[in-house]
C-alpha distance (Angstrom), angle and dihedral (degrees) to the residues before:
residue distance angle dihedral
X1 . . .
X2 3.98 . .
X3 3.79 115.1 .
X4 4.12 125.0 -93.0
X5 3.27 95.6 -105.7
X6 3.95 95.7 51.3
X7 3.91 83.3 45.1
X8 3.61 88.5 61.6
X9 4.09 96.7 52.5
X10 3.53 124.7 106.1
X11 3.84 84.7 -135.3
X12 3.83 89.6 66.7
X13 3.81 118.6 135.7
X14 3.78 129.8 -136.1
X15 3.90 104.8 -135.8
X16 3.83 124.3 -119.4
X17 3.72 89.9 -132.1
X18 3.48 100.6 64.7
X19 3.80 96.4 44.0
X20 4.11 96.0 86.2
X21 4.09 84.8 47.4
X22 3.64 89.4 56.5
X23 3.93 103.4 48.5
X24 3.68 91.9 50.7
X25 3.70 118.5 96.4
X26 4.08 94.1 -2.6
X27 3.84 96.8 122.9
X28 3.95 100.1 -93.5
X29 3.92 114.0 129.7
X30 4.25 111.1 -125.8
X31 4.33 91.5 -142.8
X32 3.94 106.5 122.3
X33 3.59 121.7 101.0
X34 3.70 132.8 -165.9
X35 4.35 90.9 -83.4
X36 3.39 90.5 35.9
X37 3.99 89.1 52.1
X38 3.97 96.3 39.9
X39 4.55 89.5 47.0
X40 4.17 81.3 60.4
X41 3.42 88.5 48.3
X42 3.73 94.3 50.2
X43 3.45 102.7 34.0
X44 4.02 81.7 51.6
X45 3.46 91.1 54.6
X46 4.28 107.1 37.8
X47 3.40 110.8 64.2
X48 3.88 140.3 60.2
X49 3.81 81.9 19.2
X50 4.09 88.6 73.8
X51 3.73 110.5 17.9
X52 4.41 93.6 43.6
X53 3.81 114.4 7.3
X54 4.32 92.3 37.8
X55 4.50 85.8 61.9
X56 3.28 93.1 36.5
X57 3.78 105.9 53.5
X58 4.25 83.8 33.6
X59 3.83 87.2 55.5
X60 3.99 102.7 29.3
X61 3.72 134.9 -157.8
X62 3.95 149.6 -112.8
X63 3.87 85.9 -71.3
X64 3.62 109.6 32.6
X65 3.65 124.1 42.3
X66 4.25 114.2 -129.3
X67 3.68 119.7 -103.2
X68 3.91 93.6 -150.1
X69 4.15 117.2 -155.8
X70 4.33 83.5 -5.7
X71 3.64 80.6 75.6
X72 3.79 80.4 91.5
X73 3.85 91.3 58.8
X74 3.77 94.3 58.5
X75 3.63 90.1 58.9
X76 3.14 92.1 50.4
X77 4.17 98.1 45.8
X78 4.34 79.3 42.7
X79 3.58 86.2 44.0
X80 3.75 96.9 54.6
X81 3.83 98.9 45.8
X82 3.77 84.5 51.2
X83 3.55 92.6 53.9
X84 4.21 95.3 54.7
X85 4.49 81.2 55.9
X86 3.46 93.6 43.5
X87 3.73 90.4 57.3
X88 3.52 87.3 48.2
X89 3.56 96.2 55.1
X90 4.00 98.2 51.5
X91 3.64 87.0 62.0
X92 3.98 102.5 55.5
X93 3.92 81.1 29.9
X94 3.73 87.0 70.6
X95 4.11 97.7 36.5
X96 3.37 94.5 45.1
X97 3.72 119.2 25.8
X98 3.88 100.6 -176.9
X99 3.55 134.9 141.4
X100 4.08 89.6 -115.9
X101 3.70 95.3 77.7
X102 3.71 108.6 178.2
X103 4.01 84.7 3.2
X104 4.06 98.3 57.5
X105 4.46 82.9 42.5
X106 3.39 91.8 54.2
X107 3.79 101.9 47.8
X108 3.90 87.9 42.2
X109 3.66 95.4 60.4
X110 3.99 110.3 16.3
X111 3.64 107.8 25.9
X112 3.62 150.0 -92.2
X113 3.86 94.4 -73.7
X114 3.71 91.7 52.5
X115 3.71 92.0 40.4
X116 3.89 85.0 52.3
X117 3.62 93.8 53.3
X118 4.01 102.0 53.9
X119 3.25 92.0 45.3
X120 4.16 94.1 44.5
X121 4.00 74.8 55.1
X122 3.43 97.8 54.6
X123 3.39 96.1 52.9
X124 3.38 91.1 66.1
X125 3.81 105.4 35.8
X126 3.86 93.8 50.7
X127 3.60 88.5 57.5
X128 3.53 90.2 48.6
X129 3.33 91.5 55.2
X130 4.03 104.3 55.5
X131 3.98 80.8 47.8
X132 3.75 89.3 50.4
X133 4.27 94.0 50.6
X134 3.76 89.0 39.0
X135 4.06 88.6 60.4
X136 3.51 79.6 42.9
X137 3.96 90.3 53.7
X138 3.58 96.1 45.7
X139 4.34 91.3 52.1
X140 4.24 82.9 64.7
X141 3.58 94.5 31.0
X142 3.63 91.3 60.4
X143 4.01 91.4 40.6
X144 3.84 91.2 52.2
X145 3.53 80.3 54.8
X146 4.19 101.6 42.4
X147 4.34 71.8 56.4
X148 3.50 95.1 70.5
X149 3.44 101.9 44.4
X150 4.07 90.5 -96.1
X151 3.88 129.6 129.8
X152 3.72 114.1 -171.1
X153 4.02 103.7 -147.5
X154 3.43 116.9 -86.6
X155 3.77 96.3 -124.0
X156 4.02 94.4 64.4
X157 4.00 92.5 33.6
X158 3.63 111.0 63.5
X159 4.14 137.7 5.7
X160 3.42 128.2 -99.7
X161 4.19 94.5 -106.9
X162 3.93 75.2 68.2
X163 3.74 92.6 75.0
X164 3.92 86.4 -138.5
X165 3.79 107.5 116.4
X166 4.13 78.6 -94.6
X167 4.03 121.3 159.2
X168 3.54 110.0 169.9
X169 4.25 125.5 -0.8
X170 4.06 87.2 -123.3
X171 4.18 96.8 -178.7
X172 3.86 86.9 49.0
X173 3.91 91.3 61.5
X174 3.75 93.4 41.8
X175 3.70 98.2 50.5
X176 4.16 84.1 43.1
X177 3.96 84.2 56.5
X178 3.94 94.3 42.7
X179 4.39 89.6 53.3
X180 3.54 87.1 46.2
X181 4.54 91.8 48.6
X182 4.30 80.1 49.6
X183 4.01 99.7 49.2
X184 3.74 81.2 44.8
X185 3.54 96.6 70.6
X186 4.05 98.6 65.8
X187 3.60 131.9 -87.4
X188 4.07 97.4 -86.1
X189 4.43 92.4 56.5
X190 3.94 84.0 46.3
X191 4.07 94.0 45.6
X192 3.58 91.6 55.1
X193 3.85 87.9 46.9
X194 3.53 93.4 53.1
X195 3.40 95.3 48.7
X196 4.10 88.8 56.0
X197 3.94 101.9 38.9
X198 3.96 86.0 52.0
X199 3.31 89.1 48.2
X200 4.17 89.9 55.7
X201 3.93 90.4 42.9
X202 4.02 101.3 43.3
X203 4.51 79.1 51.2
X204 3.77 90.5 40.3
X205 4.11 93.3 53.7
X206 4.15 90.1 39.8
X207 3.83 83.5 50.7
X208 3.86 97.0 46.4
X209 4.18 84.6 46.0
X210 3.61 99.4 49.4
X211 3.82 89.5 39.2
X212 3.64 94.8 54.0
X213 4.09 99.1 46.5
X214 3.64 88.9 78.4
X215 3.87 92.5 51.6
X216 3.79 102.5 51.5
X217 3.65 117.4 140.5
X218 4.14 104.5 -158.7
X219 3.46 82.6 -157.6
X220 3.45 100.7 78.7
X221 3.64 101.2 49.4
X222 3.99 82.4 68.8
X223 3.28 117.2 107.2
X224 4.23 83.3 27.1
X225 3.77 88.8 175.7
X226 4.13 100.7 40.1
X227 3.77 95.1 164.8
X228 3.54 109.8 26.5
X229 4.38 135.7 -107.0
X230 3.53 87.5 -54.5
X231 3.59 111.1 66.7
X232 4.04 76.6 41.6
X233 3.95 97.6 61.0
X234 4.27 87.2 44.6
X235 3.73 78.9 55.2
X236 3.34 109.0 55.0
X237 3.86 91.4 48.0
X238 3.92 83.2 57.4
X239 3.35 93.8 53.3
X240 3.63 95.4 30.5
X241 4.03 77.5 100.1
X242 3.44 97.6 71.9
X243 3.82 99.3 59.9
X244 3.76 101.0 61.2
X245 3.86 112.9 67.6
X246 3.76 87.6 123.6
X247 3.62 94.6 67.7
X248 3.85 92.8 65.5
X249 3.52 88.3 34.1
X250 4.09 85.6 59.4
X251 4.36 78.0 64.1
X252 3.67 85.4 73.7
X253 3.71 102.7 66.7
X254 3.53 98.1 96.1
X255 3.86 85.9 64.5
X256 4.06 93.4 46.2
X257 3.70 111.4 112.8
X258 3.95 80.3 -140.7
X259 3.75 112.8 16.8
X260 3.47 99.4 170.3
X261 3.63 98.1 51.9
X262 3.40 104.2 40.3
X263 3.84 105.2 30.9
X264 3.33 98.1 83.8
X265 3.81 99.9 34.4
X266 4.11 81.9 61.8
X267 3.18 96.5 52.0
X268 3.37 101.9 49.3
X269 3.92 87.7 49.1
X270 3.82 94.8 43.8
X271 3.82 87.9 58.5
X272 3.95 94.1 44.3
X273 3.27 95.1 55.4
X274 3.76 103.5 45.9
X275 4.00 93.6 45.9
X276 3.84 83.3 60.7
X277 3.68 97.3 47.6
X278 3.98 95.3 46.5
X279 4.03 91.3 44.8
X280 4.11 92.8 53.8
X281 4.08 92.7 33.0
X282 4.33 93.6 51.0
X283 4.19 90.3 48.8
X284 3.74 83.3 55.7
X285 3.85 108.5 44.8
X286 4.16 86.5 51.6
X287 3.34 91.9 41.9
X288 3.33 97.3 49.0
X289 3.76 100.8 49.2
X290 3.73 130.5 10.4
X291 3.74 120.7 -93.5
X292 3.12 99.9 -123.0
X293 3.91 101.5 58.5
X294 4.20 88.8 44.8
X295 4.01 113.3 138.5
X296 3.81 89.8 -125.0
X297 3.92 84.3 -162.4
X298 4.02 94.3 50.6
X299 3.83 108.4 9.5
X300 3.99 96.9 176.6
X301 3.58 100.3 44.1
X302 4.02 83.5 48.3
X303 4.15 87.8 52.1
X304 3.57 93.4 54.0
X305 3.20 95.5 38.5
X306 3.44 86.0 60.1
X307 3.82 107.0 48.7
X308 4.09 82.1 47.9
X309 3.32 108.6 -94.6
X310 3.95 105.0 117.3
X311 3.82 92.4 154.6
X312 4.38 89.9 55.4
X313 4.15 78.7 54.1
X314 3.87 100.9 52.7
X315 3.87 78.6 47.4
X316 3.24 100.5 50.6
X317 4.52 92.0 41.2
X318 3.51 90.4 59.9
X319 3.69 106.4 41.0
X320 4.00 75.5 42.8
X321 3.97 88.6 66.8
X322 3.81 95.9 44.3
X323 3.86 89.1 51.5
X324 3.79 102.7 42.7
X325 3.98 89.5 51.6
X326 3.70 87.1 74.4
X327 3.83 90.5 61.2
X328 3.67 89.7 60.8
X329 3.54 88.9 47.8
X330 3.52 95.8 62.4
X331 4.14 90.3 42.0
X332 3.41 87.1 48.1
X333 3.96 101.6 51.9
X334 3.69 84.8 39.7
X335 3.73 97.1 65.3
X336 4.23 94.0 43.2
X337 3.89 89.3 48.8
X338 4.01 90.6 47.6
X339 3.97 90.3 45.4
X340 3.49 93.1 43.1
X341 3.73 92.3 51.3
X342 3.82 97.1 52.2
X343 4.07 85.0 47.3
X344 3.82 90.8 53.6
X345 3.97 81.8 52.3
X346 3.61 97.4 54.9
X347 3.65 95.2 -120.2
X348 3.78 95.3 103.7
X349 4.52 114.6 36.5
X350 3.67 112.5 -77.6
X351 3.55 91.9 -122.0
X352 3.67 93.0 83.0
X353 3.61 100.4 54.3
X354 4.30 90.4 60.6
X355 3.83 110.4 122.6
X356 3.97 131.5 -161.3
X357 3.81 128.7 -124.1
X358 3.98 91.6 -86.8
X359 4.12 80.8 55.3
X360 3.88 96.8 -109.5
X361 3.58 127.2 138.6
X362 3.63 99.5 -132.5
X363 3.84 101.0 -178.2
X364 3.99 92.7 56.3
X365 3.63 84.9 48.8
X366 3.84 100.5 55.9
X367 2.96 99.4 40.4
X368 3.96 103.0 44.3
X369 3.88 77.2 46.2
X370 3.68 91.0 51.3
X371 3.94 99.5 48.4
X372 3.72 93.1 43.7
X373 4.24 90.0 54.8
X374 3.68 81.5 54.4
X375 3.49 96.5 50.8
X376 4.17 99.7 44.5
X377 3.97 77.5 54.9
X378 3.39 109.2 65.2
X379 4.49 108.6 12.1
X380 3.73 126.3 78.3
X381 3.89 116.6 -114.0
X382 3.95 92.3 -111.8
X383 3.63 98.6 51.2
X384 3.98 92.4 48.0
X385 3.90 92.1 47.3
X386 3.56 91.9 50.5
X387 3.81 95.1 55.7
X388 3.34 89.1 44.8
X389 3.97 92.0 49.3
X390 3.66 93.6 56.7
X391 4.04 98.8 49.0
X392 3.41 88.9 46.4
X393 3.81 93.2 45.2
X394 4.04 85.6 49.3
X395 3.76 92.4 51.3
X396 4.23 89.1 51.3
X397 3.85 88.3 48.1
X398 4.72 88.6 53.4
X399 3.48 88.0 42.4
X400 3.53 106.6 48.7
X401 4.16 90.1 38.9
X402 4.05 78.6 47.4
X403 3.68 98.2 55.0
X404 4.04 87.4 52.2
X405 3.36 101.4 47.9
X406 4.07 90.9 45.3
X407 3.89 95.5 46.6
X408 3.82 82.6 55.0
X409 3.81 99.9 42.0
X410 3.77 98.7 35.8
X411 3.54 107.1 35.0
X412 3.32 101.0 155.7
X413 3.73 92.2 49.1
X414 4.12 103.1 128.2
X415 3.58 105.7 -101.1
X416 3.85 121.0 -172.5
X417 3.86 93.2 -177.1
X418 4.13 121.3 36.7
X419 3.47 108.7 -165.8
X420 3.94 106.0 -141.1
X421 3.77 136.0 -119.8
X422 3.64 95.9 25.7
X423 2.86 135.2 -143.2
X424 3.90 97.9 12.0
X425 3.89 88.2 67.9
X426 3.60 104.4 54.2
X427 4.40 83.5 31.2
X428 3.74 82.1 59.1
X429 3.63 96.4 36.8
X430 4.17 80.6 58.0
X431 3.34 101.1 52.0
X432 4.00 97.6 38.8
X433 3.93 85.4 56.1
X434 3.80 96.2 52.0
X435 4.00 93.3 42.9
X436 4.01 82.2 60.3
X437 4.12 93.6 41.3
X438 3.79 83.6 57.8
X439 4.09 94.6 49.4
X440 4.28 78.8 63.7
X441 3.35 121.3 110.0
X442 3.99 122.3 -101.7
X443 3.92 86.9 -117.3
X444 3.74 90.6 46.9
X445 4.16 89.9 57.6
X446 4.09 90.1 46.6
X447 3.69 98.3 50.2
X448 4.14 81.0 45.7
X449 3.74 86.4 54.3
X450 3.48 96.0 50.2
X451 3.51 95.9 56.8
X452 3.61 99.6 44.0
X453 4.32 84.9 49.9
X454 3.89 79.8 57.7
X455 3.72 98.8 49.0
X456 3.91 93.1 49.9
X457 3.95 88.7 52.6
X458 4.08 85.5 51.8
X459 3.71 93.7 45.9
X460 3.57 96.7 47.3
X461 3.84 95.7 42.3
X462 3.83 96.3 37.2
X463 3.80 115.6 0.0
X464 4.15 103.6 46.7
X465 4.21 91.1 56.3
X466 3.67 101.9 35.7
X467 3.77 101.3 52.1
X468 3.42 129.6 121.1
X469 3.66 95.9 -123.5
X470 3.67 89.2 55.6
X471 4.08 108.1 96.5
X472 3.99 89.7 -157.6
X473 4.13 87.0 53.5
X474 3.74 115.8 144.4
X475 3.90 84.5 -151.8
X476 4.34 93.0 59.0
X477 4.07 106.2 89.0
X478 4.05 110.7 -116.9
């Protein structure tokens, strides 16, 4: 046992011993299997990254000039630095198969405090991110719509950044409320769910590919770098959002009928498959349609559109909307699991981490639900997947440093997946992730700030006395 006073430090460490002890019996169903696992992953992944953020990087905005058919490199760049995490993941996916994620691999290997910060982060930048898709939603929503001859009023359709007449986005808070009536139902009902939606949207995007070979313009792939590397990098830290679904998929594991074994075998597949997808389905949105005349807010319904098939569009908007509602999903059961977690640890009130008979924590849900509603209602998509860019860039920066300092410190941890060539993955995997935190906006890294200023005032007032590993801990029975 480690001394008092170490005890007491914010630096102390939650053993990998007791973690199996304290999954069992806490409420959390065991009902995912390895397809079940990798179709979160996917459906995490595939999504708003091709049918919002792939036009609207392509095509640009007021601040940040497009990068036209190179929209396809900062995938790829985004891609890449994702890949170095992803590795990093499997491997404390398969030693530690919690429902922390990066928030249970931080606190194993760095420390409460850090542990407490990535998972303070991912509070946030989950929510973000079912705001984010459900802007995302409402761009094809409102297309589908434009399809049948049908304009929803500007008022309820948009926000007022949008220069539009807008008030309040209105289908983004609806769909946010629908996701969170679907998570609601337990983790077996949404498995099966998954399993079916990522069916429709792994069909959909093979569809939209095949479809769109036989109307490529060669044209537009010339100039394929319009506005230089720069605009590029900025993009792929945009974007940058679309390649991690696994990492709130990793939240999950707790709920895997074998988490160790088939964690990081699904996220190595979740990742495989969507890097393929978003390489073949960026060559054919700019080549289909030039850059410059991309719907940032629906780019495929705007290429068909374009090559004169409007009907192929209102197709392809509303299977666009079933599809995309398993990324928030994933986002969404990410952020409960995380919060949940920290509850269970004491560093958060115990109140939260209560589940129902189907083994869902219902007041995580709601409210996570709730906030994120608010949030589609009133942000722009760019500023909301920036913030969540950089937390989730943060988190891959703790949890490859993590994996590092635990293969050296704990090498005789059980390991069921050994990610190779370390440390020079996870080292690049580090410095990939901060080269895209810097891309970020100044406003991006002060609304960051803010939150993490907030999370050390919760810690310290809450979090720091009331944990688990504290011995003095109001929460430990006497």
């Amino acid at each position: 046992m480690a001394p008092k006073d170490a005890s007491r430090s914010v630096l102390r460490k939650k053993p990998v011993l007791e973690i199996e002890d304290e999954t069992s019996g806490t409420g959390l169903f065991k009902s995912l299997g390895l397809w079940q696992l990798t179709a979160i992953g996917v459906g995490g992944i595939i999504g708003v990254g091709i049918f919002s953020l792939a036009g609207l990087v392509a095509h640009g905005d007021d601040a940040n000039p497009g990068v036209g058919p190179a929209v396809l490199f900062s995938f790829l760049i985004a891609g890449l630095a994702s890949a170095a995490a992803a590795l990093s993941y499997a491997e404390f996916a398969g030693m530690v198969p919690r429902a922390g994620s990066a928030y249970t691999y931080g606190y194993v290997a760095l420390g409460e405090i850090v542990g407490w910060f990535i998972g303070w982060d991912l509070l946030l930048e989950y929510v973000a991110i079912v705001a984010v898709v459900a802007i995302g939603i409402s761009g094809y929503f409102d297309a589908f719509l434009s399809g049948l001859g049908l304009d929803l009023p500007a008022s309820i359709a948009s926000t007022p950044d949008a220069g539009e007449g807008g008030v309040v986005n209105l289908p983004a808070i609806v769909v946010c409320l629908l996701v969170t009536f679907i998570l609601s139902r337990g983790s077996k009902a949404f498995g099966r769910f998954e399993i079916v939606a990522v069916g429709i949207k792994v069909l959909l995007v093979l569809f939209i590919i095949g479809l769109g070979l036989f109307h490529l313009n060669a044209e537009n792939f010339s100039p394929f770098v319009p506005n230089g590397f720069g605009p590029v990098f900025t993009g792929a830290a945009t974007v940058f959002f679309a390649v991690f679904g696994y990492d709130a998929m990793s939240t999950a594991a707790e709920e895997s009928i074998d988490g160790k074994k088939h964690m990081p075998k699904a996220i190595v597949l979740s990742l495989i498959i969507a890097m393929i997808l978003y390489v073949a389905a960026t060559l054919v949105l700019t080549g289909m349609q030039d850059w410059r005349e991309i719907d940032p807010a629906a780019g495929f319904a705007s290429a068909f559109t374009s090559v004169g098939l409007p009907v192929v569009a209102t197709i392809i908007s509303v299977f666009a909307v079933i599809s995309i509602l398993t990324v928030m999903l994933t986002f969404l059961l990410g952020v409960t699991r995380v919060w949940f977690s920290m509850s269970r640890d004491g560093l958060l009130p115990g109140w939260f981490a209560r589940t129902d008979r189907k083994g869902v924590p219902q007041r995580v849900t709601w409210i996570a639900g709730v906030a994120s509603a608010l949030l589609a209602g009133v942000f722009p998509i760019r500023a909301v997947a920036d913030l969540t860019n950089i937390g989730i860039l943060a988190a891959f920066v703790v949890v490859c440093v993590a994996v590092i300092v635990f293969r050296y410190r704990k090498p005789e941890a059980p390991r069921t997946f050994r990610l190779p060539l370390m440390p020079f993955v996870p080292a690049f995997g580090v410095l990939a992730s901060g080269f895209l935190i810097a891309q970020l906006h100044w406003e991006t890294w002060l609304r960051f700030g803010v939150w993490l200023v907030v999370g050390l005032v919760v810690y310290f007032g809450y979090g720091r006395r009331h944990s688990l590993m504290n011995p003095d801990s109001p929460r430990l029975p006497r």
